[in-house]
N, C-alpha and C positions, 0 to 999 in steps of 0.2 A: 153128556156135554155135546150134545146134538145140534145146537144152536150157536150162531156168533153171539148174540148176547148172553147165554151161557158162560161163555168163554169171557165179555169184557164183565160180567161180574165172579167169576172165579180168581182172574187177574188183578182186580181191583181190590179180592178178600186177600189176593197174595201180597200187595205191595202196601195193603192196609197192615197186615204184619209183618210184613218185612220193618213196616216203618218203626214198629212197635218192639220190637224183640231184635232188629238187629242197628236199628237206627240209621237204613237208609234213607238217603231225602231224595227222592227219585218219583216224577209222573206218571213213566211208564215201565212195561217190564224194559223196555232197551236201553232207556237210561240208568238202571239199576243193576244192568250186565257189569261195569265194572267194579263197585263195591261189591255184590254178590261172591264175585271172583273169588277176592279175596277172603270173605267171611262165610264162605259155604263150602262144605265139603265137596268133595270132585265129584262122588255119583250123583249127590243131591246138585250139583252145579249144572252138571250134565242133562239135569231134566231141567230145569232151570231153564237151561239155553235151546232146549227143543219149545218149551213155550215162547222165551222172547222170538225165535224162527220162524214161530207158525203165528205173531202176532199182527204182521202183516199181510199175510194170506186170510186170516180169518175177516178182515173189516174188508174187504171186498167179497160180495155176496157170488161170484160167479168161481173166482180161488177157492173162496171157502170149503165147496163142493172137493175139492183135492188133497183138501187135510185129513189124517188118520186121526179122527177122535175117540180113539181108544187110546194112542201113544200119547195123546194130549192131557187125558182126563188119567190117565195112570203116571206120567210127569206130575197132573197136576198136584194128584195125593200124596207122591213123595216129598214133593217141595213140601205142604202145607203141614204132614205128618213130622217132617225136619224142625219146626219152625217150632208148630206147637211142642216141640218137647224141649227147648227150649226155653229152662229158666233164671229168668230174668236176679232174682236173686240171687240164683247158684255163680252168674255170672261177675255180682258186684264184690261179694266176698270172696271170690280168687282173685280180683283184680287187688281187690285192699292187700290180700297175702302175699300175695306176688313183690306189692310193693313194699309192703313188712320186708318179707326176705330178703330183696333186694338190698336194702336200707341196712341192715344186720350184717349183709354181707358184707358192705363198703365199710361199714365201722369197722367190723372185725379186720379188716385187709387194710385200712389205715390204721388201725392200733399196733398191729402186726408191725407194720412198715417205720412207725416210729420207733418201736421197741428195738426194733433193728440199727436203726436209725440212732439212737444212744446209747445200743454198745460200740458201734462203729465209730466212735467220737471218745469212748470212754469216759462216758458221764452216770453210763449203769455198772 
């Protein structure tokens, strides 16, 4: 990743996945700094945010010269290694579970809460 347009098409494969596997709706990587925040892990976030740093040092051709493209292309691969693994499936059916349990749990704590509820009245 020797080149700025290296960098806007490894950028573009990143927020092309991001869009895809975490469903941010973001342009660029800066506008995607605060969903990321929150939906990436801190190390993966932490290279994350060395990219969005160095996105506007790279589109100016004279900065560019002053970016480490080694810490950029080694960010790059952890973010996109994060992403890709990352599945899309594994994430819907925890969410359905989640909401199972959830749902079971509030039954069970209002059944509870009744049953209590009528011997306190002495109607059980």
């Amino acid at each position: 990743m020797t080149e700025p347009q290296d960098f806007e098409t490894a950028s573009a494969g990143l927020l092309a996945l991001m869009r895809e596997k975490l469903g941010v709706r973001a342009r660029s990587l800066r506008d995607a700094r605060t969903p990321a925040k929150r939906l990436l892990p801190r190390k993966v976030f932490r290279s994350f945010e060395t990219l969005q740093k160095a996105e506007p040092f790279l589109a100016h051709p004279k900065l560019a010269r002053t970016v480490n493209t080694t810490e950029i292309a080694a960010a790059t691969r952890t973010v996109r290694d994060h992403l890709d693994a990352i599945d899309l499936a594994d994430r819907r059916k925890g969410w359905w579970l989640s909401l199972a349990g959830s749902l079971a749990f509030n039954l069970l704590l209002a059944s509870v809460v009744l049953i209590v509820f009528l011997f306190w009245r002495g109607i059980l």
